[in-house]
FITORNU-198889 format. One line per 2 residues: number of its first residue (from 1); for each residue x negated, y negated, z negated of C-alpha. Coordinates in nm, 4 decimals. Each point is the difference from the previous one (the first is absolute). Layout:
! FITORNU-198889
NUM> X,Y,Z; ...
This chain:
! FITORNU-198889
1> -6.9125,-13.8618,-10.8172; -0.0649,0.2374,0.2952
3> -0.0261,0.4038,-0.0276; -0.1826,0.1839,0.2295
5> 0.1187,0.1644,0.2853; 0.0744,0.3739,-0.1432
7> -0.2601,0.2888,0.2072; 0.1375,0.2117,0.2402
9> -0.0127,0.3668,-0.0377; -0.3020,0.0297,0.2227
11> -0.2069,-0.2690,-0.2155; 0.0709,0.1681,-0.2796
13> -0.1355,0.3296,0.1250; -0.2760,-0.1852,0.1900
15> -0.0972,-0.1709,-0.3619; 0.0251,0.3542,-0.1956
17> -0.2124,0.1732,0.2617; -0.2349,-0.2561,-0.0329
19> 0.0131,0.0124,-0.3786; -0.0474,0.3765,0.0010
21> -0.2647,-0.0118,0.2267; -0.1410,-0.2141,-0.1822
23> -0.0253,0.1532,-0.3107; -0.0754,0.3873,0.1286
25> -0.3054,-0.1713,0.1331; -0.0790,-0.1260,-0.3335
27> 0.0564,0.3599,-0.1737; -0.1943,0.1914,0.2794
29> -0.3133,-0.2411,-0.0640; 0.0274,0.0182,-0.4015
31> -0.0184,0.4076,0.0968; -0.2824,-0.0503,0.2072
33> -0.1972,-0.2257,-0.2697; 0.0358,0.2573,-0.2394
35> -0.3754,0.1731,0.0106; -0.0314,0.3583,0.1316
37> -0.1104,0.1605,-0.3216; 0.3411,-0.1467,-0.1849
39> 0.2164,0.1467,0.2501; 0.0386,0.3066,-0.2040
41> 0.1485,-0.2082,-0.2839; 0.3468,0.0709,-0.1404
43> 0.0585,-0.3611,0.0760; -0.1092,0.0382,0.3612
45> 0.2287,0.2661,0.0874; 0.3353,-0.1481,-0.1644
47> -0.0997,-0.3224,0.1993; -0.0187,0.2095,0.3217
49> 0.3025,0.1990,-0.1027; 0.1902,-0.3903,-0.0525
51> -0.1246,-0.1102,0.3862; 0.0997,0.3740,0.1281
53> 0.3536,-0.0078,-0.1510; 0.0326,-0.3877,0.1400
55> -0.1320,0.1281,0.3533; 0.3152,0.2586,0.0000
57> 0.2458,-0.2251,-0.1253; -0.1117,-0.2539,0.2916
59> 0.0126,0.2867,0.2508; 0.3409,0.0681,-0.1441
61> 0.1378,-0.3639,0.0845; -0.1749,0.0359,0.3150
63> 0.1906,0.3348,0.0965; 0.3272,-0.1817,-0.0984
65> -0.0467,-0.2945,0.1983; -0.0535,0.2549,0.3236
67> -0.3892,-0.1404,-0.0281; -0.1643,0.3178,0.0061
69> 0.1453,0.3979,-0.0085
């Protein structure tokens, strides 16, 4: 039986970035399919409340990793 060959620390990140990016993509376009008259919603806002608090945490990580200031 063979195992595979453990990732490096730069797959890994390469394979979460890609994962992430993948699925903000998929939240921003569920946002965007959401019609203009329901964006008032309750709903609606705690959704856009979920992607903001996700978009700080991400800048967060970001900051740490000496990405962005």
């Amino acid at each position: 039986m063979s195992f595979p060959i453990p990732l490096t620390f730069a797959e890994r990140f390469r394979r979460w970035y890609a994962y992430e990016r993948d699925s903000s993509a998929k939240a921003l376009e569920m946002l965007r399919s959401v019609p203009v008259e329901a964006r008032t919603s309750p709903q609606f806002t705690r959704a856009v409340g979920k992607m903001a608090h996700l978009v700080a945490a991400r800048h967060m990580w970001l900051y740490r990793l000496g990405v962005v200031t």
